[in-house]
N, C-alpha and C positions, 0 to 999 in steps of 0.2 A: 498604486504604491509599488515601485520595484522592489525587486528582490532577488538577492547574489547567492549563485549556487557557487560548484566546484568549479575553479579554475578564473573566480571572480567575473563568470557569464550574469549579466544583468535579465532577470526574468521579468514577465508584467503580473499582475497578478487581478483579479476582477471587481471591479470597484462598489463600493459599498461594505454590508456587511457577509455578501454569497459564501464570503470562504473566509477561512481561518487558517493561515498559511503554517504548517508545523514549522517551529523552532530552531532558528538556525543550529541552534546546539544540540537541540534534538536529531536533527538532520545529519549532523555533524555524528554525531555518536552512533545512532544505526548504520550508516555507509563505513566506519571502524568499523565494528562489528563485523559486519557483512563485507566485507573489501575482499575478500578472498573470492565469497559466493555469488558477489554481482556479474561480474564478465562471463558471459555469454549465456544468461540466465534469461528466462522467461519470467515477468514480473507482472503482478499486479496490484494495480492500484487502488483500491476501495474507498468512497467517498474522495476523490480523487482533487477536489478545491482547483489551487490554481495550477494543478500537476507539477509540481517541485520536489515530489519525491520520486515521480517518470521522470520528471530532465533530468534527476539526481542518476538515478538510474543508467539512462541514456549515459551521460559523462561517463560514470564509472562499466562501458562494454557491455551493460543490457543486449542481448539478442532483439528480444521482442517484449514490451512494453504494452499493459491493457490497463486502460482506466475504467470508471464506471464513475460518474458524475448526474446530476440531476438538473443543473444550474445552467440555462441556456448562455447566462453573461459567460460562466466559467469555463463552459465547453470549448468558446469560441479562443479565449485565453491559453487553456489547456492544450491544443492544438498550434497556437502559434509558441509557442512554450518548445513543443517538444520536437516540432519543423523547424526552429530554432537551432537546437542544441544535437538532435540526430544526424546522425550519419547515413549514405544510400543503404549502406547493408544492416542496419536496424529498421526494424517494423515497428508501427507506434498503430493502436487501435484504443480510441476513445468512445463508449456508449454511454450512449444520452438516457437517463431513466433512473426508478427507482432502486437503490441497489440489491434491497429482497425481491426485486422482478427479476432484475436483470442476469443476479447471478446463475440462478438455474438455466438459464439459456447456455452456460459456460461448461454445462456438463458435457464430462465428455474430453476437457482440455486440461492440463495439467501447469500449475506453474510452481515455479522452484522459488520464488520468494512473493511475500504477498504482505502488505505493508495496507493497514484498513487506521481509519483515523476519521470517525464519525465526530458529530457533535457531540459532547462530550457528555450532556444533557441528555441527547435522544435514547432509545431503548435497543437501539439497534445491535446492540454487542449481544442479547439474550437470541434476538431473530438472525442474527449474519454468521457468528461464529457455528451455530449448526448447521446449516446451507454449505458451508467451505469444506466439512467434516462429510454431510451425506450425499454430497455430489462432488468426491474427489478429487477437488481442485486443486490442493496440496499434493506436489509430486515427493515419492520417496524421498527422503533425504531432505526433502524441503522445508521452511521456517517460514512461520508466518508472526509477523511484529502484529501488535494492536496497541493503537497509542491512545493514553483515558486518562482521568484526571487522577493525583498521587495518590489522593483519597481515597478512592476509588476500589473496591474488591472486585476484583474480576473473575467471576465463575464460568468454568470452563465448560463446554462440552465434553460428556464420553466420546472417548478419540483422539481427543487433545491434552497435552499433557503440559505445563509451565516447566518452562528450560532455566530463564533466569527475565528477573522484571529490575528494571533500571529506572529510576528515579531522577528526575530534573526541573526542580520548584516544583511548580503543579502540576506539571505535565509529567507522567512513568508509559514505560512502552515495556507490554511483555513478550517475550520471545516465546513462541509456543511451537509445539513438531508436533507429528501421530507418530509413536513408539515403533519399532521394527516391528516387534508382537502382534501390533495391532493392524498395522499394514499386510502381514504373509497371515492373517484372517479372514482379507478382501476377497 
């Protein structure tokens, strides 16, 4: 099934049911949001599907671009997704794996915006949200979205703090930082 990002680029996306492409309007409304903080920013992408929020990325002056995928179809999608749509002086890095594996491998590196969008079902919001917190993946100043179902109550980790959560049918995305406070404690 394709699928149009910024500037009416046609994406492919992985066929079956591997991924669940976030929402054009959703997509729509986080890159608002973030349009100031995307260009030249370090991004990553959690439970990454068909990478539509890295092309997004990528379009909107991404520096450098990581996903974290599990989905052998999707990787391979993900990849020509964002070969697609980047530019030479953008770096794109997609890892194959569990994303509570993979993450702590990422200690160590810092990204400025961080966009996680699991199954909406799975449990992964209790196990991922503290892994981004105890191995500072979140740079100063940085924002990390978490996209979950409206219903949905999202409890956060100490460290994490809710900025503002935005609503759209069933799907809400909340905007989360670690406090200044809490950062000049590190």
């Amino acid at each position: 099934m394709p699928l149009r990002i910024s500037g009416n680029r046609l994406l492919q996306t992985p066929k079956g049911d591997v991924s669940r492409p976030t929402l054009s309007r959703v997509r729509e409304a986080v890159f608002n949001i973030w349009q100031v903080e995307v260009e030249d920013c370090r991004w990553l992408d959690l439970c990454a599907g068909s990478g539509s929020m890295g092309a997004e990325a990528l379009c909107h002056g991404a520096a450098h671009v990581t996903g974290i995928e599990q989905a052998p179809k999707a990787i391979a999608v993900i990849e020509a997704n964002w070969n697609k749509v980047g530019k030479d002086h953008q770096e794109t890095r997609i890892l194959r794996g569990n994303v509570t594996t993979r993450l702590p491998q990422l200690a160590g590196e810092q990204f400025d915006l961080i966009y996680f969008d699991p199954p909406y079902a799975s449990n992964l919001y209790a196990k991922v949200l503290p892994l981004i917190v105890n191995h500072q993946l979140l740079a100063e100043n940085g924002e990390l979205a978490v996209e979950h179902g409206s219903r949905y109550k999202l409890q956060l980790p100490e460290g994490l703090t809710l900025r503002r959560c935005k609503s759209y049918g069933s799907s809400a995305v909340s905007f989360c930082h670690i406090p200044p406070e809490a950062q000049t404690n590190e």
